[in-house]
N, C-alpha and C positions, 0 to 999 in steps of 0.2 A: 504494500500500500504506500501512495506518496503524499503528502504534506504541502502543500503549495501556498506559500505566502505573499499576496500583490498589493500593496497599497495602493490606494484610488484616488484620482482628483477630489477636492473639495466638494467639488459640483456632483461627482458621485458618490453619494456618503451611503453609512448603512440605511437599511429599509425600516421603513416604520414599524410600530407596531401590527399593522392592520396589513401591511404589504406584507408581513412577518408569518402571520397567523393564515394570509392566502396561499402564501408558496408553501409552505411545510405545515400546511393544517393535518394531512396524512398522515404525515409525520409527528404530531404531536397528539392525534389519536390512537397511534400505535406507541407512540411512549407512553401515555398513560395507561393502556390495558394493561402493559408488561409491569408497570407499576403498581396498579392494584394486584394483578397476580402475585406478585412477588409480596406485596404487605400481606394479602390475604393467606398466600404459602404462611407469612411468617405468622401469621395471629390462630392458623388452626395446625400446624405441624411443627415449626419451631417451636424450642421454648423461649417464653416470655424473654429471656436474659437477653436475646438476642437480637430480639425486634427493636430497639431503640437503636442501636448501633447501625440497624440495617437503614433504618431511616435517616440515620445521617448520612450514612454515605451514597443512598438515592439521591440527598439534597444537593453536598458536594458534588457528583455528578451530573446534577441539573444544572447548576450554577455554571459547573466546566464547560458544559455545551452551547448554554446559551454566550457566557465569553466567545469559542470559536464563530457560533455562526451570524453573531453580531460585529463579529470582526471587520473592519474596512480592509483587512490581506488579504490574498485565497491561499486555502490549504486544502489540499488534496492525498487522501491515502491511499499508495496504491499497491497493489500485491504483485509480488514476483514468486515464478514468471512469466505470468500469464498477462502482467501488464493492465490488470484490468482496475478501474478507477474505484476502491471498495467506499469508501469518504472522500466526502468536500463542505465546506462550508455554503453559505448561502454567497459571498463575494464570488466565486466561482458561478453561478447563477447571473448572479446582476452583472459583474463586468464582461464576461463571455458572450450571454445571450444563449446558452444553451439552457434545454430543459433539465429536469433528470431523467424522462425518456431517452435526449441523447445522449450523455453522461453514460447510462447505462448499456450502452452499444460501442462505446467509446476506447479506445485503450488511451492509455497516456501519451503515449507520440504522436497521436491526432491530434492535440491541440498546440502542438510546436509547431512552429514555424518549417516547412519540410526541408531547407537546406539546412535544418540544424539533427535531423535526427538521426543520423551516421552518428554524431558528435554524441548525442544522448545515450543511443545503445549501446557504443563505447563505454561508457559513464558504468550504464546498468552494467556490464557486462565483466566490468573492473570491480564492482560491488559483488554480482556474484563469485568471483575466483579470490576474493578478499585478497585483494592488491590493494583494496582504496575504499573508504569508509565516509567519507564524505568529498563534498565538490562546490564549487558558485562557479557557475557561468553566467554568462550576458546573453538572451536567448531575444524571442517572437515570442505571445502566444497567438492561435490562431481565433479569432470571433466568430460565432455564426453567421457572422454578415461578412464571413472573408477578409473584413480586415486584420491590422497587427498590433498588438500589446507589446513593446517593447519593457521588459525584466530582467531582473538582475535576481536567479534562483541560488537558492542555496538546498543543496541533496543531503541528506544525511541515510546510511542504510542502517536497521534495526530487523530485530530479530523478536517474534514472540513466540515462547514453543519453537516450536518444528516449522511454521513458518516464516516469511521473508518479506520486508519489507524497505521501501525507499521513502524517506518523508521528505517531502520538497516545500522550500517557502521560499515562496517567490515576491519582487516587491514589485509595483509599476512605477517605472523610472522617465516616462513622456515628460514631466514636468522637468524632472533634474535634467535630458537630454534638451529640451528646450532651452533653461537657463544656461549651460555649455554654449549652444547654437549661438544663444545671441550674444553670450562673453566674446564666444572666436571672430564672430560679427566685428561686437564693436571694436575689439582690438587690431582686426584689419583694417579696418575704417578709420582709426586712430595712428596704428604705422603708416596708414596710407598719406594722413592726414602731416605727421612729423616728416617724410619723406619731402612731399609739397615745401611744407616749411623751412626745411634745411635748402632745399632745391634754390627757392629764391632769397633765403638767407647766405648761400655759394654764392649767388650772381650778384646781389648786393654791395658783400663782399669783394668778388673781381672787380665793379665795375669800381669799388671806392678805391680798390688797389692802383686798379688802373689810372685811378683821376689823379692818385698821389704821384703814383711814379711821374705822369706827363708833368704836372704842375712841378714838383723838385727836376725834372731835366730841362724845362723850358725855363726857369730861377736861375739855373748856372751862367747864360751868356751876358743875362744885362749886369750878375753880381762880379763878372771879370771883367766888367768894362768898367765900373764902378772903380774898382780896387786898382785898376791900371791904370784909369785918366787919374786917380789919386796919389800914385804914385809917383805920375810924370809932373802932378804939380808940386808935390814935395822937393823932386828932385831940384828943381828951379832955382831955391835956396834966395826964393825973394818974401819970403812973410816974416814976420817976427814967430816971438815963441810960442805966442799964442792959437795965431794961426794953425803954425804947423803940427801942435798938439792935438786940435780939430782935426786934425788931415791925420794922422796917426793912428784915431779914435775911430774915424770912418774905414779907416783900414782893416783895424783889427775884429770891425764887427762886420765890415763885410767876410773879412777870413771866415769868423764866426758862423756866420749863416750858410757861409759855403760848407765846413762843415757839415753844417745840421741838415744841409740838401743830400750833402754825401751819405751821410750816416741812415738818410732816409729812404734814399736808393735801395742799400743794403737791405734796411727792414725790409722794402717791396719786394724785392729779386728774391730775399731767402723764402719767403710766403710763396710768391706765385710761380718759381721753378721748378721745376724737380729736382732734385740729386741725383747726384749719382755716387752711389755706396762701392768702397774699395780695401782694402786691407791696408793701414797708413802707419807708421808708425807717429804717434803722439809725441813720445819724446825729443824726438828728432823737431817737430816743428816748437814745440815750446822752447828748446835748448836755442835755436834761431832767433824766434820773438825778443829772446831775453837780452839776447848780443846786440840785437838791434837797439833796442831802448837805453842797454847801458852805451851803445856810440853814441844816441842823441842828448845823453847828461853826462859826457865822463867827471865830469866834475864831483858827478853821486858817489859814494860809497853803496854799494850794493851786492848781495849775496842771493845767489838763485842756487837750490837746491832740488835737482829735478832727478826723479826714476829715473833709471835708461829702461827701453827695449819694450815702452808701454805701446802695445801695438792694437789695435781699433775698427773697427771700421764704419767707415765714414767718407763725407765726401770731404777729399781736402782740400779745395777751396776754400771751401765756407766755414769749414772748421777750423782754416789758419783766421780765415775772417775774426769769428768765435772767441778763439784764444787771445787774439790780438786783443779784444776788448777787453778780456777779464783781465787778463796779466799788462795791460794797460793801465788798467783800474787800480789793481795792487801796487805797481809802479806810481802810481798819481798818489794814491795815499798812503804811501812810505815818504814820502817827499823831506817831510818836515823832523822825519828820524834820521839818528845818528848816522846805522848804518840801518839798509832794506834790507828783511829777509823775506825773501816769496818763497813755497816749496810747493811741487808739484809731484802728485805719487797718487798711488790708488789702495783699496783698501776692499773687501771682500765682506758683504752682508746680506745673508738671506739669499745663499748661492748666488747675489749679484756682485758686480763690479761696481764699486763706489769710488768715480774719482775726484781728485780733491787739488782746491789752490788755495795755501793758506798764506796771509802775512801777518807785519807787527805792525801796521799804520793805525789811520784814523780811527776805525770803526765805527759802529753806527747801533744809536738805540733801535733791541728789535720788535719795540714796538709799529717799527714802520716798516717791516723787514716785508709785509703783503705788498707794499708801496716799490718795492724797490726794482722789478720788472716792468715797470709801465715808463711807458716812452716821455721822455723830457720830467719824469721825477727826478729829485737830487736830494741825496740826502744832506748834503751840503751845501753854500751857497755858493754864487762864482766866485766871488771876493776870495774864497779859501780855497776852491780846486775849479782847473778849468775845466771844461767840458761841455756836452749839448745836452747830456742826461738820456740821450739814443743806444747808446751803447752796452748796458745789461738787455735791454728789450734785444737786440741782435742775439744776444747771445744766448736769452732764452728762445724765442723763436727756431734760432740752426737749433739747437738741443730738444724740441719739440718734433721740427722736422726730422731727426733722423730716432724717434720712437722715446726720449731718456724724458730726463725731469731735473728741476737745478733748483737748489735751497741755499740758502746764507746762514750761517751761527758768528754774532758778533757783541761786540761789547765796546761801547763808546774808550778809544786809546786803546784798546788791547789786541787790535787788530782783529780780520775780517776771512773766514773761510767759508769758501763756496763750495759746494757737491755737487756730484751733476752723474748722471747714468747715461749707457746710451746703449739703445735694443741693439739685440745680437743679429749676426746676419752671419750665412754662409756664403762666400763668394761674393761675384759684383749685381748690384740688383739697383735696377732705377725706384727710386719714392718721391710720389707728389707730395 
């Protein structure tokens, strides 16, 4: 016998009383005879000891029954293995649409869905060779109007005496597959929607990249004409001192701005190019940068303390660009120390590569340290270091582009170390 438990829509709830008493009024006139019969056994052939006991447990079993077939599940008993339906609930009635005329012609695989009953006899057939003692599948039931109950069964096999049985409960799961349906819905509808929005948040984007770049390359011809006729009138050596201090002045912020055109270049190129990823050795170009910077101060005292043999991949271009700005930076803010110490090395965390450029300069409260990638911030003013405040944004940006990430730990005079990672690669590979 099998068990079949389906929970019902709302809309389909148990039956009233009165629908209760029309489908199984037989039913409840054949309970009752068996139940006088049986008080009646007990009040003239039992002894008296017994009849109260007996009436309990008639009650108990009234009350169990009426639970099942007020049940909103269906539960189905069915014997093995003849398969035939011996019990059911009243839900198996009302959600089906079968009578118990058909019921009783019925075997259990009749009301599966029929591309599931391979799967089911399987099932039974593993129950009877006691390989397998229970089972949930995700099944059909079949309706007498040919449609599909989609369930989610749970089998259990049991044994009373000498016979065999399968108890199935089954739930109806239309409502929970509905709520799925319109989850997958609207989360397509919503990727679709974030897809859209990135789509014209890219061209946005390009097009502002694009309006930068033109605007800082079409800046650089009138700022050289500026800085040359200024030149040529310097050179003249006909103004007093004050004059030529003006002229000095316009000099040095045309330099200025030619920078900040330069440096703005660089932001646009490292965003809207690709790279191209190669195996580079890093120390090699920092050991360069560093040689470079101490020709343009030999007058500094300064110590560069670099790895050898730290090898990367990356594009090196962009990534001498990169360095150039940080180990710029640490040069800029050693200035005012005795002697500069920058160190350049790497360090292994969480199976990553952690590499690192530390000095003994200025440093900076890190309260501002979120501030400190964004273009034309400073955490200083010019009066004390020169600069366009363009040059960590470079240098986050290349390090974004090639997959890493870059942090600061610092402390106002105790100097300033940066971290920075950068994703692995095999061989040479282009990234937008």
């Amino acid at each position: 016998m099998i068990l079949v438990f389906i929970q019902i829509q709302k809309s389909q709830q148990s039956p009233t009383l009165k629908e209760y008493t029309k489908m199984r009024s037989d039913d409840v006139e054949k309970w009752d005879l068996i139940r006088e019969k049986i008080i009646g056994l007990g009040e003239k052939s039992l002894r008296k000891s017994y009849y109260p006991e007996l009436q309990k447990r008639i009650a108990e079993l009234e009350k169990f029954k009426t639970l099942i077939d007020w049940s909103i599940d269906l539960l189905l008993l069915v014997n093995i293995p003849t398969e035939t339906i011996d019990y059911y609930n009243h839900a198996v009635l009302i959600n089906l649409g079968y009578s118990e005329a058909d019921l009783s012609k019925m075997s259990f695989c009749a009301i599966f869905d029929q591309t599931e009953v391979h799967r089911l006899n399987k099932i039974i057939s593993e129950f009877e060779s006691g390989t397998k003692t229970n089972d949930i599948i995700s099944s059909r039931l079949i309706k007498k109007d040919n449609s599909l109950i989609p369930v989610e069964v749970t089998l259990n096999f049991v044994t009373v005496g000498q016979l065999y049985y399968i108890v199935a409960l089954a739930r109806d799961v239309t409502q929970r597959i509905d709520v799925e349906n319109k989850i997958i819905k609207l989360n397509a509808e919503l990727e679709e929607k974030v897809k859209e929005k990135t789509a014209k948040l890219e061209d946005y984007t390009k097009e502002l990249e694009s309006f930068s770049y033109s605007v800082s390359h079409d800046l650089r011809s009138p700022l050289r004409s500026i800085n040359g006729y200024a030149q040529i009138i310097i050179e003249t050596d006909e103004f007093d001192d004050t004059t030529r201090d003006y002229l000095n002045k316009i000099i040095a912020s045309s330099n200025h701005m030619a920078q900040i055109i330069e440096d703005l270049l660089s932001l646009s190129q490292i965003t809207r190019e690709e790279i191209q990823v190669k195996s580079v050795n890093l120390s090699n170009i920092v050991t360069e940068i560093a040689a470079e910077l101490q020709q343009k101060n030999p007058e500094r005292k300064g110590r560069f303390i670099i790895a050898q043999n730290i090898i990367v991949d990356v594009d090196a271009r962009y990534f001498r660009i990169a360095m150039e700005n940080i180990l710029g930076n640490a040069w800029k803010f050693t200035k005012n120390k005795e002697e500069a110490i920058i160190e350049f090395g790497e360090t292994m965390t969480d199976s990553s590569r952690v590499f690192y450029i530390k000095d003994n300069g200025a440093g900076f409260d890190m309260k501002y340290a979120e501030n400190l990638f964004k273009p034309f911030y400073r955490a200083h003013s010019r009066s004390e270091f020169e600069g366009t405040g363009v040059g960590l944004a470079i240098v986050q940006r290349t390090i974004k582009k090639h997959g890493g990430d870059i942090w600061a730990e610092s402390l106002p005079d105790k100097g300033t170390s940066f971290y920075f990672t950068i994703e692995r690669h095999n061989g040479e590979k282009s990234l937008k």
